[in-house]
C-alpha positions as CSV (number, residue, x, y, z in Angstrom):
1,X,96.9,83.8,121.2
2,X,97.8,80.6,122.6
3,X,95.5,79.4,125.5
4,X,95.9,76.7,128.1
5,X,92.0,74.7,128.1
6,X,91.7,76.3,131.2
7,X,91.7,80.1,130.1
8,X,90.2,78.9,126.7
9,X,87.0,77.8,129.4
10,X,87.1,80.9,131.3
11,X,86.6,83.0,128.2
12,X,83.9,80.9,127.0
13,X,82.0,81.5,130.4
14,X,82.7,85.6,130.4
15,X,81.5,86.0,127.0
16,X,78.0,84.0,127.5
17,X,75.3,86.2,129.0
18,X,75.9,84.6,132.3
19,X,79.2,86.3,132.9
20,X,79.3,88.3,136.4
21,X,81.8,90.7,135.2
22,X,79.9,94.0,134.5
23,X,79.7,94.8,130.5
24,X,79.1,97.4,129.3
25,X,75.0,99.4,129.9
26,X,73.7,102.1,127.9
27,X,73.7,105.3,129.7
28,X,70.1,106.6,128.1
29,X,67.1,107.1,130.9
30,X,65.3,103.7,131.4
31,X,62.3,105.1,130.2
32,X,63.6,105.9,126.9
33,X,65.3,102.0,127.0
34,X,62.1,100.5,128.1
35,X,59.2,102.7,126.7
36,X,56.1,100.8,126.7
37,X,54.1,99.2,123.1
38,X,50.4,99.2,123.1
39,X,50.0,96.0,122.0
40,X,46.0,96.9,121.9
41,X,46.9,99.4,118.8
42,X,49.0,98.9,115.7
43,X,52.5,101.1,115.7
44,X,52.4,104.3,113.4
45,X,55.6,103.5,111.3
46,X,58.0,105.9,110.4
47,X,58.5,107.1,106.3
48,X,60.7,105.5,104.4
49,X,61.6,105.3,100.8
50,X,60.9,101.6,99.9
51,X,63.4,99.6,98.1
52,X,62.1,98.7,94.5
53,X,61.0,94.8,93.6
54,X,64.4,95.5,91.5
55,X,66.4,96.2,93.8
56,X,66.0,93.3,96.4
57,X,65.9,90.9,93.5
58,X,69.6,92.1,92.7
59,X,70.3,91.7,95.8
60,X,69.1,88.3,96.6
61,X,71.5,87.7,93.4
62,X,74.1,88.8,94.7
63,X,74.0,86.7,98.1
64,X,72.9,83.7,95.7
65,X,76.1,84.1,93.5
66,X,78.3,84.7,96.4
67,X,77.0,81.0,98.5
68,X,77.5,79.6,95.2
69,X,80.9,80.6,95.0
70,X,82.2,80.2,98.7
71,X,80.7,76.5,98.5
72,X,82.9,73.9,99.8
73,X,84.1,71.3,97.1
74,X,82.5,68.5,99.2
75,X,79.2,70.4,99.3
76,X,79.4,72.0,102.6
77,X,80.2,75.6,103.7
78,X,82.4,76.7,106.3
79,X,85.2,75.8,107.7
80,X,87.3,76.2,111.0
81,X,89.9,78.3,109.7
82,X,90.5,82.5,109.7
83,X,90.7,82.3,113.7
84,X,91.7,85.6,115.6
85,X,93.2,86.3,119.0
86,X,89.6,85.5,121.3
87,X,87.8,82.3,119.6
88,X,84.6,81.2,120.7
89,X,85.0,77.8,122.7
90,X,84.6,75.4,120.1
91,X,86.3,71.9,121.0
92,X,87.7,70.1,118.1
93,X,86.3,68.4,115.9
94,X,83.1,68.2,117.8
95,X,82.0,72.3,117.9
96,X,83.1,72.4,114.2
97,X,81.2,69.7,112.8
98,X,78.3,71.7,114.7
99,X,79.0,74.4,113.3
100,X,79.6,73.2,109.7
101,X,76.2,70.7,109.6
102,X,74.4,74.3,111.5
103,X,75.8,76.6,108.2
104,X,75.7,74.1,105.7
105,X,71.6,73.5,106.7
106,X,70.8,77.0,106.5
107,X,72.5,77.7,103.1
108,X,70.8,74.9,101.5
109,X,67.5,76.2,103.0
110,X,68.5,79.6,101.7
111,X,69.2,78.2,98.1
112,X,65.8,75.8,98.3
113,X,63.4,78.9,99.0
114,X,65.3,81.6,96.5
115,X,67.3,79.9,93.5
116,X,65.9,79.7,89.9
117,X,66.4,76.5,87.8
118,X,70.3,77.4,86.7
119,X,71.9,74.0,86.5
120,X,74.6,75.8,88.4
121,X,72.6,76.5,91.2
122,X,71.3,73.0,91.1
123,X,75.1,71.8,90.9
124,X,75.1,73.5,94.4
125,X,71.7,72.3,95.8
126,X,72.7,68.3,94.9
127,X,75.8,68.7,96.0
128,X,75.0,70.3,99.9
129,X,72.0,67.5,100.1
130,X,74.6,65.2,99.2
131,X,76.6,66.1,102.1
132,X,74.1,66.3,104.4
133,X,72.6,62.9,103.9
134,X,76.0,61.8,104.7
135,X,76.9,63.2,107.5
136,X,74.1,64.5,109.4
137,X,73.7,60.8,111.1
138,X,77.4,61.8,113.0
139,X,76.6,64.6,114.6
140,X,76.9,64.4,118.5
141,X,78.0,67.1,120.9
142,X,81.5,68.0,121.2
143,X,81.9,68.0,124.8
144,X,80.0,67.2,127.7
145,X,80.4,71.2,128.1
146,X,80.1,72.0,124.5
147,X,76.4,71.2,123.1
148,X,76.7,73.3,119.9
149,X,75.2,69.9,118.0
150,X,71.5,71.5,118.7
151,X,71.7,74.0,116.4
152,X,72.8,71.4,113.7
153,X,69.9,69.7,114.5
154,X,67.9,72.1,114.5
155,X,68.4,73.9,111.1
156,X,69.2,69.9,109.6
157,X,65.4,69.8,109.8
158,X,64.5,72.7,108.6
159,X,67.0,72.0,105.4
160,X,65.0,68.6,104.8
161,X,61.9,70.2,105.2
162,X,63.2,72.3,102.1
163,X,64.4,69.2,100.2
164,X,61.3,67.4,100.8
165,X,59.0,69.1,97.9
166,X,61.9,68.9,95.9
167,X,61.8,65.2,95.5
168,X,58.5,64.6,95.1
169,X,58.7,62.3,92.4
170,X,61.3,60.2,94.5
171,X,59.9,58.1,96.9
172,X,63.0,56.6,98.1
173,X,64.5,60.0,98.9
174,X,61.6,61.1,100.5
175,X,61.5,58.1,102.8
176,X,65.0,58.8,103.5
177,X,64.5,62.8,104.5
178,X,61.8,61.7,106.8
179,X,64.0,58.9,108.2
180,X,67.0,61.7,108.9
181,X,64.0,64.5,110.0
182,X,62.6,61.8,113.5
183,X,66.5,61.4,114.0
184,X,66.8,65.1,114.6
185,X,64.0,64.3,116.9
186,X,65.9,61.7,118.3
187,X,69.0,63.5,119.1
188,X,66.8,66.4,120.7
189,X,65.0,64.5,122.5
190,X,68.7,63.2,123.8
191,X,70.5,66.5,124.1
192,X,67.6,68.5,125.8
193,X,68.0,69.7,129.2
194,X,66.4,68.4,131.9
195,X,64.7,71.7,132.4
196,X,63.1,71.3,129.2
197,X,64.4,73.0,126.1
198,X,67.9,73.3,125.2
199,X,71.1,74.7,126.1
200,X,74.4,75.2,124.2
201,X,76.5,75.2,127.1
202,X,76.4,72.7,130.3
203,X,79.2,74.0,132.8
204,X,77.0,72.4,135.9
205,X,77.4,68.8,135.3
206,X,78.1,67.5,132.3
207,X,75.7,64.8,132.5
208,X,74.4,62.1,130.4
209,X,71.3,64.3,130.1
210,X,72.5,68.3,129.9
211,X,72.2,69.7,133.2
212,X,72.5,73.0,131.3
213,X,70.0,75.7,131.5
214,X,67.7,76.8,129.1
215,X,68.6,79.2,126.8
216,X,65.0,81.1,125.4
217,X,66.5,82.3,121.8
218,X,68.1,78.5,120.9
219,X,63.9,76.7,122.2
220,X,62.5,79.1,119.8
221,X,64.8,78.2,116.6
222,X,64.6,74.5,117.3
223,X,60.6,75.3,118.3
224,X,60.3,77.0,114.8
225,X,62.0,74.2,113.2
226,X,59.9,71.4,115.0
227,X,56.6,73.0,113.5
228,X,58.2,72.9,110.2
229,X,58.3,69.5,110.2
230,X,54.8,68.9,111.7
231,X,53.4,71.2,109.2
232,X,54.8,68.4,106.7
233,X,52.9,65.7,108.3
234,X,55.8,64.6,110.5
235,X,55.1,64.7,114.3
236,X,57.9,65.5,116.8
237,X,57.5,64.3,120.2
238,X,54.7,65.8,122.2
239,X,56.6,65.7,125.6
240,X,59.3,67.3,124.3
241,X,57.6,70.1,122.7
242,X,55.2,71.0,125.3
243,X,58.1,71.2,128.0
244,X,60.2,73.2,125.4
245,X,57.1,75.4,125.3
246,X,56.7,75.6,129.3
247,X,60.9,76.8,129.8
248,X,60.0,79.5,126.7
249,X,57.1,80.6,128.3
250,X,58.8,81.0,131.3
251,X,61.5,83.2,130.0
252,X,58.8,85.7,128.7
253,X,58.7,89.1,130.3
254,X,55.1,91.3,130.2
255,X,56.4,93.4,127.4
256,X,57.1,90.1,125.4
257,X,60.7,90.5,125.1
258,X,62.6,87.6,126.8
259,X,65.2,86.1,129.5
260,X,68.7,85.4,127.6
261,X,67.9,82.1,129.7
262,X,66.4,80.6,132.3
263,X,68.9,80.8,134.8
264,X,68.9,84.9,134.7
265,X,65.4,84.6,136.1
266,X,65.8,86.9,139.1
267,X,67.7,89.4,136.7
268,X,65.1,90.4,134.5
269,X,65.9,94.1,134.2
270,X,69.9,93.3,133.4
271,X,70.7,94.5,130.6
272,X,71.1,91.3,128.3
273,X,67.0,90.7,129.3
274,X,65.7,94.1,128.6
275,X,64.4,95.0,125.3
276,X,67.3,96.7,123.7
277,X,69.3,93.4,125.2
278,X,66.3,91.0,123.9
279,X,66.0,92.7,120.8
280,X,67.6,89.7,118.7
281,X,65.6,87.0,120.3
282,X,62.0,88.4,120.8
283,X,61.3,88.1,116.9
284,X,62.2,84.2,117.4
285,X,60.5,83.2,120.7
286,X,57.9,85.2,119.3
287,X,57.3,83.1,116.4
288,X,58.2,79.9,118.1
289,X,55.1,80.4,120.5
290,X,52.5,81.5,118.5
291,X,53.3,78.4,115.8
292,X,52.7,76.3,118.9
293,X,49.3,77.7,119.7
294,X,50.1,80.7,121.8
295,X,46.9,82.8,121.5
296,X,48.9,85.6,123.0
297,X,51.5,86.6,120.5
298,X,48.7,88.7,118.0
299,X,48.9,89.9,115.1
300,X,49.6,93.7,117.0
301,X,52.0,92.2,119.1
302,X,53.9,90.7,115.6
303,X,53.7,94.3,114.2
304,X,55.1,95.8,117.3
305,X,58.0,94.6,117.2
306,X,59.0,94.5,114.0
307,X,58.5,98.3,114.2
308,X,60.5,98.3,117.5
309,X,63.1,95.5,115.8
310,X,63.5,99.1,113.0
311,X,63.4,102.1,115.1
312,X,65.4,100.6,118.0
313,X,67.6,98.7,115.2
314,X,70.9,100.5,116.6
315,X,71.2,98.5,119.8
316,X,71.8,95.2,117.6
317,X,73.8,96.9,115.2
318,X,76.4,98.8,116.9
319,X,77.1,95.2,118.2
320,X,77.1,93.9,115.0
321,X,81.2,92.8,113.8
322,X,82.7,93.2,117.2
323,X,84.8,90.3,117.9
324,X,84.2,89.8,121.6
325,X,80.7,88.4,122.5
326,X,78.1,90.5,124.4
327,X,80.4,93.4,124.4
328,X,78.4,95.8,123.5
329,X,75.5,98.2,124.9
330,X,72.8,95.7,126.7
331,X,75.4,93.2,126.2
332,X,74.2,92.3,122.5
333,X,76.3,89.8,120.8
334,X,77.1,90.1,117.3
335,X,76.0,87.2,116.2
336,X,72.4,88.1,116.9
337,X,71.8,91.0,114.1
338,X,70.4,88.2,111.0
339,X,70.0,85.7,113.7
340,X,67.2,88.2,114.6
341,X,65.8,89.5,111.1
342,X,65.5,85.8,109.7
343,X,63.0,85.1,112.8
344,X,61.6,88.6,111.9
345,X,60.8,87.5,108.6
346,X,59.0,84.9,109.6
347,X,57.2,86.4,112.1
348,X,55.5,88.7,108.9
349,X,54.8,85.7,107.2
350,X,52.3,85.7,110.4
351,X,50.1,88.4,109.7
352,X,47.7,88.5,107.0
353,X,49.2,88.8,103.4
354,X,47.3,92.0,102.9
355,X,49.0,93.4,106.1
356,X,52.8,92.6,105.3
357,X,53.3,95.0,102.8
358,X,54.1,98.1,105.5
359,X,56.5,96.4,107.3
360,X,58.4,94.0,104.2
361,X,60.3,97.7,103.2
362,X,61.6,97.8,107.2
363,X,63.4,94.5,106.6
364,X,64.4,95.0,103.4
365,X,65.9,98.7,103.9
366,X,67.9,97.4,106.6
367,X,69.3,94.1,104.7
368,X,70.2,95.8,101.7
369,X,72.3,99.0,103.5
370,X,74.4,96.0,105.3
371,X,75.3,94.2,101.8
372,X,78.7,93.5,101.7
373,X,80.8,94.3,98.6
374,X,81.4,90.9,97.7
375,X,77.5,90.1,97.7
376,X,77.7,88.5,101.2
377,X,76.5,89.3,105.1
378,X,77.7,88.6,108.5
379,X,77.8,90.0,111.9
380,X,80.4,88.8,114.1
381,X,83.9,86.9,112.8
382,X,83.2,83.1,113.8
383,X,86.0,81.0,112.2
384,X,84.7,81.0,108.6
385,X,81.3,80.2,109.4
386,X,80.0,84.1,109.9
387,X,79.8,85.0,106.3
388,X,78.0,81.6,104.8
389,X,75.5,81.8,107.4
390,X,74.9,85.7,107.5
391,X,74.2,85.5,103.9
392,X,71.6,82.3,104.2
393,X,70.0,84.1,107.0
394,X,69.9,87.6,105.1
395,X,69.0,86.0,101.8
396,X,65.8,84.3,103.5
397,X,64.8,87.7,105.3
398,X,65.0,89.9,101.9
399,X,63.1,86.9,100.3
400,X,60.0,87.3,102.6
401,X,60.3,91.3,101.9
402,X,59.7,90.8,98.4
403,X,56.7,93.1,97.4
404,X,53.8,91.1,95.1
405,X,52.0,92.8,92.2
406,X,48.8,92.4,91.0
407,X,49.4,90.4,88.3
408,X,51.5,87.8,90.9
């Protein structure tokens, strides 16, 4: 489908959470939508048949073997190619060096926290660090509309964080990774909006600074990423952490599910912002807060949803591979379904190691049933990005559900 910029921009506007045409709402009571978690109490979960140790290791095998085998010969992965009739907006080359430095980051991370000592896999490791070191320093937005760069930022430091350890007889690299990790800073410090936090979109103004608004799901990622990096010893700015903080805060509802952004503030019961609709980005603001200090993400409120992310899993995945944005029931994207179990994963790594074992087989059960044949995972058909990064993303979610034995 050939589109004048014009349609190509009104597209991009309906199929962002902030479209005023009506999508599509569940017809189910409210209360059975909405019905309340004790946060005081731990969730009785339901019975399942665990996968074995065996089985997730074969699985993280597979999604290994298949990032190993769709890596480009430069060392990234990804590409803007395999379009379809409705693209998301994605400005050339701008969006797609985004998206490419965004995939490429979270496959290497991916690779870094599961991968043996192969040389083959190593082949692959060198040769995406490779890449990045050269051309992570480029990356800018696309547009003044298009601010896709954050994420590349964003999951750029969490990449190096990974790469750090890994050269820890190599000063000169290491100097180098934490050079590249306070330009991230840099850049996000740049590119936030002047609400605080960041955006992905700015259709207000375009300005030097973003005028967009902020967007809860994309503060907790880059929030997530930023304590990475402190937790190495390298400090991101205070200011722009406690304001990023603040808009996320914000966009927290009682029930501590979340606005899709801050600009749907006096729309907190549409769908998009009620749990079903928040589903995907609770597990990641979530985390993001209480790895800033949040004493009131606790451990119940962890385990809650992450039962609720299982029993309620349908209203992510029936959205899961359809090729128009925010489509689907409580106007779930696609695109949010491993998006939303990586940050899960991380939020077990929250509890106590003694309390992760009930909920790893949740994760794991529903990761291994949405294995594709050729070893790989995606959610919704994004150029050729969708299946590189829905593999990183499911790869470093089965990873945390591994179960560990006594004699570990």
């Amino acid at each position: 489908m050939r589109s004048t910029p014009r349609l190509v921009l009104a597209l991009a506007v309906f199929v962002t959470a902030g479209a005023s045409v009506s999508l599509a709402e569940s017809p189910v009571r409210s209360a059975i939508l909405d019905d309340p978690l004790d946060f005081s109490s731990e969730p009785v979960l339901p019975e399942i048949e665990a996968p074995t140790k065996a089985d997730i290791e074969a699985s993280l095998s597979r999604g290994v073997r298949y990032l190993i085998d769709n890596q480009n010969p430069n060392g990234s992965w990804g590409s803007p190619t395999r379009t379809k009739g409705l693209n998301i907006y994605a400005p050339v080359p701008g969006a797609h060096h985004a998206f490419r430095a965004a995939t490429t980051s979270l496959c290497l991370s991916a690779l870094l926290e599961t991968a043996g000592q192969e040389p083959e896999i190593l082949a692959a490791i060198e040769k995406a660090e490779t890449w990045l070191l050269e051309h992570l320093r480029n990356l800018r937005r696309a547009t003044g509309e298009a601010i896709y760069n954050v994420w590349g930022h964003g999951y750029a430091i969490q990449a190096l964080v990974r790469m750090h350890p890994r050269h820890a007889d190599d000063q000169a690299m290491q100097a180098e990774i934490e050079e590249l990790i306070r330009l991230q800073f840099e850049m996000l410090e740049r590119y936030e909006s002047v609400d605080g936090g960041w955006g992905y979109y700015d259709f207000r103004y375009q300005a030097n600074q973003p005028t967009s608004s902020s967007i809860s799901f994309v503060n907790g990622a880059i929030l997530v990423a930023l304590a990475e990096a402190r937790d190495l010893g390298i400090e991101p700015p205070e200011r722009m952490v406690t304001r990023a903080v603040d808009a996320t805060t914000r966009q927290q509802k009682p029930d501590f599910s979340y606005l899709y952004g801050e600009y749907l503030q006096y729309q907190p019961m549409r769908g998009i912002n009620r749990p079903g609709g928040s589903l995907g980005r609770t597990q990641c603001c979530n985390c993001a807060l209480r790895m800033w200090g949040s004493d009131t993400i606790t451990d119940n409120v962890v385990k809650n949803w992450l039962y609720r992310l299982y029993v309620r899993n349908g209203w992510l995945d029936i959205g899961r591979k359809r090729p128009i944005p925010h489509e689907s029931w409580m106007q779930v994207a696609g695109y949010f379904y491993f998006f939303g179990h990586y940050y899960a994963g991380l939020c077990l790594e929250q509890l106590p190691e003694d309390e992760r074992a009930s909920y790893q087989p949740l994760l794991a059960t529903l990761m291994l049933d949405r294995q594709e044949k050729d070893g790989s995972w995606w959610d919704y058909p994004l150029y050729d990005y969708h299946q590189p990064y829905g593999t990183a993303f499911a790869v470093m979610t089965l990873h945390r559900c591994l179960p560990v034995t006594a004699a570990e």
